[in-house]
SEVEXVEX-350188 format. One record per residue: residue in three letters; y, x, z of N, C-alpha, C in turn. Coordinates in steps of 0.02 Angstrom, whole numbers, plus 50000, padded with zeros to 5 digits. Layout:
REM SEVEXVEX-350188
AlaYXZYXZYXZ;...
END
This chain:
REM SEVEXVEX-350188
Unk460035232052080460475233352137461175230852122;Unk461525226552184462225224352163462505231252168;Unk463155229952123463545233452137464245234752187;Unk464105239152231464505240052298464805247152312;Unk465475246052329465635251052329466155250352408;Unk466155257952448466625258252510466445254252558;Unk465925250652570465645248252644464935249852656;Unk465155254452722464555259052756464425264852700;Unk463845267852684463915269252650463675270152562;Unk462985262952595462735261452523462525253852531;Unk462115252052493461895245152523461485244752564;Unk460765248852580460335247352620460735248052682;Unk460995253952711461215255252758461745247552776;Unk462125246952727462755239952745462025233152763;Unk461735232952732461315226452760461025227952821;Unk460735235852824460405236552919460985235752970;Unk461445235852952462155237253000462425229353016;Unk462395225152970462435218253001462395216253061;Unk462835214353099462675212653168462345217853206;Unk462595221953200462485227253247462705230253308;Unk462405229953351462625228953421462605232953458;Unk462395240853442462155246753471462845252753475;Unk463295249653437463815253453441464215252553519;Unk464595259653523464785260753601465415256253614;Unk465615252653669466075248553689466715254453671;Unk467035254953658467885257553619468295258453689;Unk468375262953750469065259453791469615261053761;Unk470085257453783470895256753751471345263353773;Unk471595264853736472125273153754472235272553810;Unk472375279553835472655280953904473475279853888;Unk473655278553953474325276553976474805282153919;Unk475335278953909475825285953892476505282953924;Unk476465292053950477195288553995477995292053982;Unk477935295253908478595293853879478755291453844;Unk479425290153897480035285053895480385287553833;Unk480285292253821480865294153753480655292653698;Unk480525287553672480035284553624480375283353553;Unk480815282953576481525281153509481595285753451;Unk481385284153379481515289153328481945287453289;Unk482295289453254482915289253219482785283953154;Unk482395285653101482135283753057481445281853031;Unk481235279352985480585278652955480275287252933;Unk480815289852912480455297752874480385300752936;Unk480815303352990480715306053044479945304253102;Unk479885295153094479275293653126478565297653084;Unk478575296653001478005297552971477955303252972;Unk478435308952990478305316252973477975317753033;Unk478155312153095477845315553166477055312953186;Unk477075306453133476285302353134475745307853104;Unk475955313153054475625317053024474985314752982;Unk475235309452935474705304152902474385308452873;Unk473755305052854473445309752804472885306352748;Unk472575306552707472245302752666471505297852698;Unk471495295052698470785290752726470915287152813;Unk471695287252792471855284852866471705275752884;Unk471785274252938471625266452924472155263052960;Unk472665260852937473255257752979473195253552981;Unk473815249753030473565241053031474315237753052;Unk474175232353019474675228053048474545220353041;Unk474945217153090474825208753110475355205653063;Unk475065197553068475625192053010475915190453071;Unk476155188853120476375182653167477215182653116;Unk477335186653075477965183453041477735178952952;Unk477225180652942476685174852902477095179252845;Unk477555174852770477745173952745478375177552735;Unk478705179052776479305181852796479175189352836;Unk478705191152834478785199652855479125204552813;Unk479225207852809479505215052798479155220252811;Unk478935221452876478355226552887478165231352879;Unk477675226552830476885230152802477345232852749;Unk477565229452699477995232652642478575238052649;Unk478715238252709479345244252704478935250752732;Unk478385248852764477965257152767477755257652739;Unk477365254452704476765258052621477105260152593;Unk477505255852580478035258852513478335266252539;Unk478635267252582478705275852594478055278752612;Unk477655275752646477155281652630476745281452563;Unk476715279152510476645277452450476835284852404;Unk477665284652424478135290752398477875296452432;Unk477475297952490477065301752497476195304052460;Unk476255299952428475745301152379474985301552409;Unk474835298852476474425298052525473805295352463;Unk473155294152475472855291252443472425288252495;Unk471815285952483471285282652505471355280152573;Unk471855275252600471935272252627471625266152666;Unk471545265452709471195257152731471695253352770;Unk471875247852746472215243652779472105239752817;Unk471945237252872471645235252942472405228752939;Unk472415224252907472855218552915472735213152937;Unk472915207352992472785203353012472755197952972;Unk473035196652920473365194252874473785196952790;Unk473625193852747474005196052690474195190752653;Unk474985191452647475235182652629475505186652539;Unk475785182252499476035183852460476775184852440;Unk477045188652493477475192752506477355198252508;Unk476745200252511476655207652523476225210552442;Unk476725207652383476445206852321476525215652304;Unk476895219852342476895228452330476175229252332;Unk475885228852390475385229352387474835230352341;Unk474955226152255474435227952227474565234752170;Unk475345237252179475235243252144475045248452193;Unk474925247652249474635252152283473765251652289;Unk473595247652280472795245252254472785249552193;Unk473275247552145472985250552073473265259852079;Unk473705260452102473515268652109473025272452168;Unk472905268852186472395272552237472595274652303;Unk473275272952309473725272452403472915269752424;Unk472875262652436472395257452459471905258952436;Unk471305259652457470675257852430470415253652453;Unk470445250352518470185246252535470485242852600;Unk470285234952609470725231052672470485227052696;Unk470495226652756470095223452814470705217652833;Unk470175209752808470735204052849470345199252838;Unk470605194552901470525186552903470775181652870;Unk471235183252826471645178352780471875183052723;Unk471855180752630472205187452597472145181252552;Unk473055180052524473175174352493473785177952430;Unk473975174452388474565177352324474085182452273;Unk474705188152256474575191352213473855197152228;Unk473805199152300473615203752329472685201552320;Unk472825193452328471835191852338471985189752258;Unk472125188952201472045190252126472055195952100;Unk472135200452145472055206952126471485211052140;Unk471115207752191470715210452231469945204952190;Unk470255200752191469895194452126469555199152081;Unk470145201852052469875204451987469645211151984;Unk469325213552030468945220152030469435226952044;Unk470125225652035470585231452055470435237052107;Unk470285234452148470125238152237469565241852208;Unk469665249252238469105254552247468535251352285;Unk468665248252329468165247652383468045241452397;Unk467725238452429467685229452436468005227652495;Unk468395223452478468815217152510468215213952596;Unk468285219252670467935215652729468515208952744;Unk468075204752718468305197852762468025196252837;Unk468505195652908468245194752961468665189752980;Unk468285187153066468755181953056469205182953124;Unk469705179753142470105182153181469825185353246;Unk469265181953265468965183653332468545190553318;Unk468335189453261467905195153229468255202253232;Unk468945201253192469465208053207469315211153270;Unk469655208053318469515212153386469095214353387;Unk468285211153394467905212953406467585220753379;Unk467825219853316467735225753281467965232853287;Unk468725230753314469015236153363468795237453425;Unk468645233553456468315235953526467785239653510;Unk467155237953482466615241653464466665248853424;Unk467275250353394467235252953377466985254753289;Unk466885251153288466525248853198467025251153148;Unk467885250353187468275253353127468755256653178;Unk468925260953154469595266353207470305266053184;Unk470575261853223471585260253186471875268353207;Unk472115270753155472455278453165473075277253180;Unk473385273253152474065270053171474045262653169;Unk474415259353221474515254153210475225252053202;Unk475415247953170476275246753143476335239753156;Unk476745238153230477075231953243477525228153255;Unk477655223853209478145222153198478625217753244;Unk479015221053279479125217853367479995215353355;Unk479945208453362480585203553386481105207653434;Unk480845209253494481215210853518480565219053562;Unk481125224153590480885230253608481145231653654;Unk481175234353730481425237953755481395244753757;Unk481755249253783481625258153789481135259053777;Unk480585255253833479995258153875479555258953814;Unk479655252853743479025249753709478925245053741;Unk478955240253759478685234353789478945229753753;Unk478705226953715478825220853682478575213453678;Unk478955209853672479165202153667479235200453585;Unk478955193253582478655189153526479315183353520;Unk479655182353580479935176753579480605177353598;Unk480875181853572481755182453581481935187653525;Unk482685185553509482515191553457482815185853394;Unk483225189353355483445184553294482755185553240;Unk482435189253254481675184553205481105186853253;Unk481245181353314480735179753362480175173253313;Unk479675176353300479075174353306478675169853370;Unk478815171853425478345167153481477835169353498;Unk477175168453508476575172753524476665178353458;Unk476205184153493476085190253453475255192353467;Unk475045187153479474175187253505473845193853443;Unk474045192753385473395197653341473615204053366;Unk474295206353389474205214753371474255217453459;Unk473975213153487474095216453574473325221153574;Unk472575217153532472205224853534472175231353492;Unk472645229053439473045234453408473275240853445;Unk473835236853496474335243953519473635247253567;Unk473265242553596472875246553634472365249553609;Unk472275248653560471505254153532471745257753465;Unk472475258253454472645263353408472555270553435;Unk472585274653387472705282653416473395282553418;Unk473905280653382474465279853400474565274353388;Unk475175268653422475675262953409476365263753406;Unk476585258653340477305261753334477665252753350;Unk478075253153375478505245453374479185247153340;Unk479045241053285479605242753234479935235153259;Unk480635236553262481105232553287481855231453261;Unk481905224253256482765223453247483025222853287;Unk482685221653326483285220753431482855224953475;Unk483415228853504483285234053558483515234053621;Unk483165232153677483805228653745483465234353785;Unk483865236553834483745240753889483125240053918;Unk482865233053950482405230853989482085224353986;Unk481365225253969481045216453967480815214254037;Unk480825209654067480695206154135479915204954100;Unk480235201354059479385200254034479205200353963;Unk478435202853942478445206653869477835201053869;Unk477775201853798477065202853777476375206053761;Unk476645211853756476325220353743476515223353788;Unk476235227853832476445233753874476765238553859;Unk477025242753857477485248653843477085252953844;Unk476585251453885476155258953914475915260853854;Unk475655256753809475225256253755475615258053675;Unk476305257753673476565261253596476965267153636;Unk476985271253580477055278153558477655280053549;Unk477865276453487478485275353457478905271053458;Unk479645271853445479895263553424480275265553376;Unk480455262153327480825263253270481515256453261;Unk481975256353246482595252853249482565251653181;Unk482405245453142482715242053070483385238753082;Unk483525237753018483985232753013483625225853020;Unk482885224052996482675218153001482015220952989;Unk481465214553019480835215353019480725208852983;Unk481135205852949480875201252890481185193152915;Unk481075190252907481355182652918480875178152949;Unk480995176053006480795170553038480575163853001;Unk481325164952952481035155552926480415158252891;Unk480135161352866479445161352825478975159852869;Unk478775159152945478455157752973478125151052966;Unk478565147652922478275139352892478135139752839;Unk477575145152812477395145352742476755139752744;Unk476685137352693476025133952684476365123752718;Unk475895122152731476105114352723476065113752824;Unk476695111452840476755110952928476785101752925;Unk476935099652885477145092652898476725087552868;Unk476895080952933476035076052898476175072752836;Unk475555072652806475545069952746475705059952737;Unk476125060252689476315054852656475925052452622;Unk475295054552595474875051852544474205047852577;Unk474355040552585474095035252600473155037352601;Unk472775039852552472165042952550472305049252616;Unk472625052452624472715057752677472775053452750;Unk473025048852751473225044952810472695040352830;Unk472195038552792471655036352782471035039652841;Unk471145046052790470595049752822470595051552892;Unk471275051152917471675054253002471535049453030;Unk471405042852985471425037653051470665036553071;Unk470265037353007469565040053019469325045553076;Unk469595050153065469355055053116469685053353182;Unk470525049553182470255050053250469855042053284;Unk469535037053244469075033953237468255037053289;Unk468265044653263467555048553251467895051553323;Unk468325053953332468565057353414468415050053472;Unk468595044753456468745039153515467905039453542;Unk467605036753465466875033953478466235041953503;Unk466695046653494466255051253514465895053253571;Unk466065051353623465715053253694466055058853720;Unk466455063353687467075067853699467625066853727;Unk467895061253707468465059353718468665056453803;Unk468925061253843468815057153900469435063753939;Unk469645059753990470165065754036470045071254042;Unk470495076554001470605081854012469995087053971;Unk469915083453884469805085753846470085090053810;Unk469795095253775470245099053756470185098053653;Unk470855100253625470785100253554471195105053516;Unk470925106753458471365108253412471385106353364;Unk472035110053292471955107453253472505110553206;Unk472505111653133472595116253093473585113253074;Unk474055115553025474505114553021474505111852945;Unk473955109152915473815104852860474215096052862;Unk474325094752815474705087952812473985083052849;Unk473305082952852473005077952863472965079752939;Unk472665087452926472675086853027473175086653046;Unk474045086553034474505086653083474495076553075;Unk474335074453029474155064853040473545064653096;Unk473235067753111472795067053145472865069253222;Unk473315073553220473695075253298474105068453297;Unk474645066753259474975059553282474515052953285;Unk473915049853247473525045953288473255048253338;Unk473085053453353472895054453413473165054653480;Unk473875057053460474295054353538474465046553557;Unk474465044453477474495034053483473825033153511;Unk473145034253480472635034053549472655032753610;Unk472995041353627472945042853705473455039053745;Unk473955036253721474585033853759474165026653759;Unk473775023953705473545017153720472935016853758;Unk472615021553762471935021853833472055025253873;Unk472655028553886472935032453966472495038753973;Unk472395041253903471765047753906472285053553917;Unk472215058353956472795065153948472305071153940;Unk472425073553915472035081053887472085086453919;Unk471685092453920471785098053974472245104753926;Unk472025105353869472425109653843472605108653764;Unk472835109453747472655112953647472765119253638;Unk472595120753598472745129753572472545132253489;Unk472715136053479472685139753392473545140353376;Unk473525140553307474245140353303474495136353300;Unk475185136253330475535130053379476055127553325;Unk476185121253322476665117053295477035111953328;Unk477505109553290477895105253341477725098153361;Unk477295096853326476745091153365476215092453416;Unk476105097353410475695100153461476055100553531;Unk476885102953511477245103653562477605098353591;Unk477645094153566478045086853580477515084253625;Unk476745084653610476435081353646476195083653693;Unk476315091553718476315096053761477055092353817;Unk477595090453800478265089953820478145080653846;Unk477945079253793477635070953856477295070953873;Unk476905076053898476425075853948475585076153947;Unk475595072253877474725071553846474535080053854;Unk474565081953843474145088053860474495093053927;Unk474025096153952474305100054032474595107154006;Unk474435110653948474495116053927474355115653859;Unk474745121653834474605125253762474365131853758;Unk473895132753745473625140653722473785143153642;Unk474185145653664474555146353586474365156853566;Unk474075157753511473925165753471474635165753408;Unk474835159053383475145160053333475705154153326;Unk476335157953303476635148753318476615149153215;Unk476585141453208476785139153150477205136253132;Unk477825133853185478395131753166478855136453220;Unk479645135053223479995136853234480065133553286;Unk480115127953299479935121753359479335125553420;Unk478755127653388478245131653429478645137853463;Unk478955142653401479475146653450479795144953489;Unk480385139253508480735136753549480285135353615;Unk479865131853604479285131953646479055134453684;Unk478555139753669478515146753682478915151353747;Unk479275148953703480035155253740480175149853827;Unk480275142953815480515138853844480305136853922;Unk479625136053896479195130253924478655135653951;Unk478295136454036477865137754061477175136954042;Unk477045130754017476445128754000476375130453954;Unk476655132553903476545135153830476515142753830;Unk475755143353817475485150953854475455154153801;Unk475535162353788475225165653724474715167753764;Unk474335169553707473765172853723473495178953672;Unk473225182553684472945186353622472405185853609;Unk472275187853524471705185353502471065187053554;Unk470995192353575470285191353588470335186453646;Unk470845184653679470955177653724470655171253672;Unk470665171953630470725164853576469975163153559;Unk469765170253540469015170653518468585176953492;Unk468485181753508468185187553527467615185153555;Unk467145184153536466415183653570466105187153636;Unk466585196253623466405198353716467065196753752;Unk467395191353734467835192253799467665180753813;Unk467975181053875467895173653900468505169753851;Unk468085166953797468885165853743468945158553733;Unk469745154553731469735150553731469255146053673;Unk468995146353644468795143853569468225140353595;Unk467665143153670467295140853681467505135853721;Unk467875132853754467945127453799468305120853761;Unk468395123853684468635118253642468025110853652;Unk468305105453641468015099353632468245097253558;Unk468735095653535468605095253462469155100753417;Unk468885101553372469155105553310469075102953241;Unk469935101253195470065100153164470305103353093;Unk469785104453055469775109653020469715109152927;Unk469975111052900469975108852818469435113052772;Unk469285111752725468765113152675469195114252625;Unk468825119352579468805119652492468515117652444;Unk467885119252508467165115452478466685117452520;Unk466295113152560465585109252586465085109052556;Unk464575112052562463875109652551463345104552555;Unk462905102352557462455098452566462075100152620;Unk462105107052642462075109452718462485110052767;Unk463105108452753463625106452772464185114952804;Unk464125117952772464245124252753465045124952708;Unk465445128152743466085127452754466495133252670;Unk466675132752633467155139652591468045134452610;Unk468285141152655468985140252660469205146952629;Unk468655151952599468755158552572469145158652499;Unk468795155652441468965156452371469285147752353;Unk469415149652299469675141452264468945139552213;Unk469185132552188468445129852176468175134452114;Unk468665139352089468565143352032468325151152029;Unk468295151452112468055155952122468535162152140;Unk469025163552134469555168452160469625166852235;Unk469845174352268470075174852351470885169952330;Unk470745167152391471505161852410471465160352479;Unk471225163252521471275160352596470845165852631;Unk470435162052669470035167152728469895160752763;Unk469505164852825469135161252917469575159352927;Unk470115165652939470655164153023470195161853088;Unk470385156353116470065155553145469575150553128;Unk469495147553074468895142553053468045142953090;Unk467725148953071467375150553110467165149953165;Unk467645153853213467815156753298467785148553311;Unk468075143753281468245136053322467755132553314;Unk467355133753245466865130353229466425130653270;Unk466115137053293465635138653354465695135353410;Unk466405139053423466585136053506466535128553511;Unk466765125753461466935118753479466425112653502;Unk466335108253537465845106453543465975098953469;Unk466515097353455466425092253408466815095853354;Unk466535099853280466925102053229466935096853191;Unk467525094653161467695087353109467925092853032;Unk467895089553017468025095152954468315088652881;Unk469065089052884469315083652860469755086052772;Unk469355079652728469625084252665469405075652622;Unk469975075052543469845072052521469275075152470;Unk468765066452440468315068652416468265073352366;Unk468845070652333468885075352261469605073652279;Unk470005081452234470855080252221470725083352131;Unk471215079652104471355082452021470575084251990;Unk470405078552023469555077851988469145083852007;Unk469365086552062468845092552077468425090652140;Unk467905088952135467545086752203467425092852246;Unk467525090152309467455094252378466665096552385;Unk466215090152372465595092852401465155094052353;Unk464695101552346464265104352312463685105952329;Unk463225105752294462735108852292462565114152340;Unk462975118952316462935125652368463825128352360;Unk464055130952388464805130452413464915139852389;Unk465215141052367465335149052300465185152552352;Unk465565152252420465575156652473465535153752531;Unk465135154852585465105153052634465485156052685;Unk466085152752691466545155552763466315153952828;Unk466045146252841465695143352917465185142952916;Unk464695144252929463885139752928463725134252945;Unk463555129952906463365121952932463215121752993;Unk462685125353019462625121953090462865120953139;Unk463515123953126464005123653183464645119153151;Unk464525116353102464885109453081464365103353081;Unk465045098453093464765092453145464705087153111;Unk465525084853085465545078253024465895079952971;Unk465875077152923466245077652890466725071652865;Unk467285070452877467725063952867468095063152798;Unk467895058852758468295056452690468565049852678;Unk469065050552635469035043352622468505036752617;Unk468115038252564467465035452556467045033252594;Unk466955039052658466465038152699466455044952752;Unk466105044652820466165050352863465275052252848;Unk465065058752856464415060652858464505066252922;Unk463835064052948463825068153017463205072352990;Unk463185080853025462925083053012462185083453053;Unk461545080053002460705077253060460555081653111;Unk460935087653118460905090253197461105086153227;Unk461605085053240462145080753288461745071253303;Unk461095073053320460775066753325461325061153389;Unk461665067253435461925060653481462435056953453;Unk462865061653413463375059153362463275053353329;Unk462785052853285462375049053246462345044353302;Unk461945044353367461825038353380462555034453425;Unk462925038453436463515032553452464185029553411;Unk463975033853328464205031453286464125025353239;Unk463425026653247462965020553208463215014453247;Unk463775014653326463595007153356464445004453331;Unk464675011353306465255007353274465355005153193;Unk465875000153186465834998753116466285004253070;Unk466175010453089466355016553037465865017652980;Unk466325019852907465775019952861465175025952859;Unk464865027352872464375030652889463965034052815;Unk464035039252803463375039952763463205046652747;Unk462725046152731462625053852712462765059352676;Unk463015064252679463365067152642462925070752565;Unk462385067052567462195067252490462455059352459;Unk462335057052496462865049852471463495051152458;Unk463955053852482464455056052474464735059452409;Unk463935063952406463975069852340463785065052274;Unk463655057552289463275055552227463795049852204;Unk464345048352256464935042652246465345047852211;Unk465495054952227466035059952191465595061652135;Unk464915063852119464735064152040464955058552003;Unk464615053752019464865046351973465615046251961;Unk466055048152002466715047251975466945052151952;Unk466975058251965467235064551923466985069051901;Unk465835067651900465635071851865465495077351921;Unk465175081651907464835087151915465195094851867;Unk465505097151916465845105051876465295108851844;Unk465565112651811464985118251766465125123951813;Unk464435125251811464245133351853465005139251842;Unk465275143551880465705145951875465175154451860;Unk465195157751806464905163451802465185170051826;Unk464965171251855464915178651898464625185651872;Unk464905191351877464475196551895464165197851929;Unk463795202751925463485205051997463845212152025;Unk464465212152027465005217452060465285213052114;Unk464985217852172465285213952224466155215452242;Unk466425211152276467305211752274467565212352345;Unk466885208052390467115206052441466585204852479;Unk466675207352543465885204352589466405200352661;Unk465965195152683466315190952708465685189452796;Unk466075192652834465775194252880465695189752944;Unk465235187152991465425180553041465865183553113;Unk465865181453148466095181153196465755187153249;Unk464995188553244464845193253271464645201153241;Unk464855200353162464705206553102464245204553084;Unk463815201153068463355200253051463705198452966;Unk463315197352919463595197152813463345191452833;Unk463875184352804463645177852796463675178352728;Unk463935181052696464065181552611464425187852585;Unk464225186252513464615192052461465045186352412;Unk465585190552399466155186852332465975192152277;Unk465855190052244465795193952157466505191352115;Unk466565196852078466905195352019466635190651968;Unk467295185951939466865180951896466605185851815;Unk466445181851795466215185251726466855182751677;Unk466955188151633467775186751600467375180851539;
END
């Protein structure tokens, strides 16, 4: 028997519970209609929240890198000596590095997220956590709250701007963020919502969150910094092999049978896919193609080409630049949405009306089976997000990555962790060569009529052995760390601890 600890309540039971669909639909709190919502301080809010041990709080990234947050409430309720905790986070960047002395005394036992990157997923790496690490993926969160599967006791959000009422806005505000898509089914399916705020104005014309729906509001001095919202790589890559591959894929978009008025796309804030949004508007301006929307998290290429016109709209859950904020705030067509708008399986979510999705690897299979979860060594460094949710929806997933970097090849055997399932990936685009996945027979046949390099992605796997070799097995325990869940709950995988 692996070893598992804190999900459901043993293993048989956690494997019958997979995708389980019998649980009761969740409705969202009733209205609350005082206005006197305003508390003085952080100690005054927590004495009235009346926390108590095994509670499950939650909070959203839309400030990525630059929050404040999550770290200025644990940490006082920490000094409350609270224990067995569940953290219900949309996100965990490595800023929120407090976090792992609250793992190692027992605040935390366990945390629910779509992304857990820094000190917090090396901590969680190495067996620290009481309980195992639920990986879901953005669409998956909601879903999980609606059903009911996990109960937010408090939810803690971190709001740009606030009025009296609680009604809050994403996109004004000296650390306006822009969409606030993850925590809008938050305020509504908490037992309580608190909006923690650095700007407080009398009255919003227009919010993002309802008022009806938080509890509390609390007044900081700051809810963390805006510029961190550009953590991770926003700008296209310079490296000639990277530029390569963009011009490839969008090669694999022209010749696809997709490509035609008022297609829709997305595409990640990676140096190759943001090269791959700029051939693609040189494309469209040279075949007069205009697009119907884009959406995921928004950047300023996304938005430039929203602003000349190539696309009719932006469906934006998350901005990734500061440019996307301006945006946002600015521009009509540049819509937020909230996640279960994005991809929630019971709601009508954008993810399914996608036409292509542009999406990065760690490592690929030979089934063509996606890890954006661990690094090639096997430690948590990422998550889904939305990898998953797009992969499904999309009708063309491209999945763009060099073959090997610093001699570590992309494609394996079998991939440590499975974050996507092959069958809902399409091609795969490299320098070397593109491999389409032998579902995708129509693919295949209107690719084969162009002169793109074509081959199979065991060909692929046998041009990267010959040049950098074949890695040695990475050894494991059998202590599980982490279970990594799809889009509808169903276990696509377990993460183990490596073997020391």
């Amino acid at each position: 028997m692996m070893k598992i600890n804190g999900y459901k309540d043993n293993y048989e039971m956690f494997v019958k519970s997979s995708g389980n669909k019998s649980l009761p639909v969740i409705k969202p709190k009733e209205y609350n209609f005082n206005e006197k919502k305003l508390r003085k301080n952080l100690t005054q809010l927590l004495d009235e929240l009346d926390l108590k041990d095994g509670m499950t709080l939650s909070f959203h990234h839309h400030l990525r890198n630059g929050d404040h947050v999550l770290n200025m409430v644990m940490e006082e309720i920490e000094k409350r000596k609270l224990k067995d905790l569940t953290l219900y986070a949309s996100s965990i960047f490595p800023i929120h590095s407090p976090l792992v002395r609250m793992i190692e005394n027992g605040t935390i036992s366990q945390v629910y997220s779509a992304y857990v990157s820094g000190p917090v997923a090396k901590a969680i790496s190495e067996g620290k956590m009481e309980k195992v690490l639920v990986m879901h993926t953005h669409g998956g969160r909601v879903r999980i709250i609606e059903m009911g599967e996990v109960t937010i006791d408090v939810a803690f959000i971190g709001a740009p701007t606030c009025d009296l009422f609680g009604n809050i806005s994403g996109k004004i505000g000296k650390n306006a963020c822009g969409a606030i898509g993850y925590a809008v089914t938050d305020a509504q399916y908490a037992k309580k919502s608190v909006a923690i705020t650095d700007n407080i104005v009398e009255g919003l014309a227009n919010y993002d969150i309802d008022g009806k729906y938080i509890d509390y509001i609390l007044k900081v001095n700051s809810i963390g910094d805006a510029q961190g919202i550009v953590s991770g790589t926003t700008q296209i890559t310079k490296n000639p092999i990277g530029l390569k591959i963009a011009r490839l894929t969008t090669e694999v978009i022209k010749n696809s049978g997709y490509f035609v008025n008022g297609f829709s796309f997305q595409t990640g804030a990676g140096g190759i896919s943001l090269a791959v949004a700029k051939y693609l508007k040189d494309l469209m301006k040279e075949t007069n193609i205009k697009g119907s929307f884009a959406s995921g998290g928004i950047t300023s290429y996304l938005v430039e080409m929203l602003e000349e016109g190539y696309f009719e709209k932006l469906f934006d859950v998350q901005c990734f630049d500061l440019e996307a904020v301006r945006s946002i705030r600015d521009n009509g067509n540049h819509i937020p949405i909230s996640a279960s708008k994005y991809a929630n399986i019971n709601d009508d979510c954008v993810v399914n009306d996608l036409d292509f999705v542009i999406l990065g690897a760690t490592e690929i299979d030979l089934h063509f089976n996606v890890n954006v979860t661990t690094s090639s060594t096997g430690e948590i460094m990422g998550g889904s997000g939305g990898h998953s949710d797009t992969s499904y929806g999309s009708k063309v997933t491209i999945v763009v990555s060099q073959l090997f970097n610093a001699r570590i090849p992309v494609i394996k055997d079998q991939v440590i962790c499975k974050t996507t399932p092959g069958e809902t990936v399409d091609v795969l685009v490299t320098e070397r060569g593109i491999a389409i996945n032998p579902l995708r027979l129509d693919l295949i046949e209107r690719l084969k009529k162009t002169n793109l390099p074509l081959k199979t992605i065991r060909e692929l796997k046998a041009i990267s052995d010959e040049l950098v070799g074949i890695p040695q097995e990475i050894p494991f325990t059998d202590q599980v760390i982490a279970v990594v869940e799809y889009r509808d709950g169903s276990v696509i995988d377990f993460i183990y601890k490596k073997a020391l």
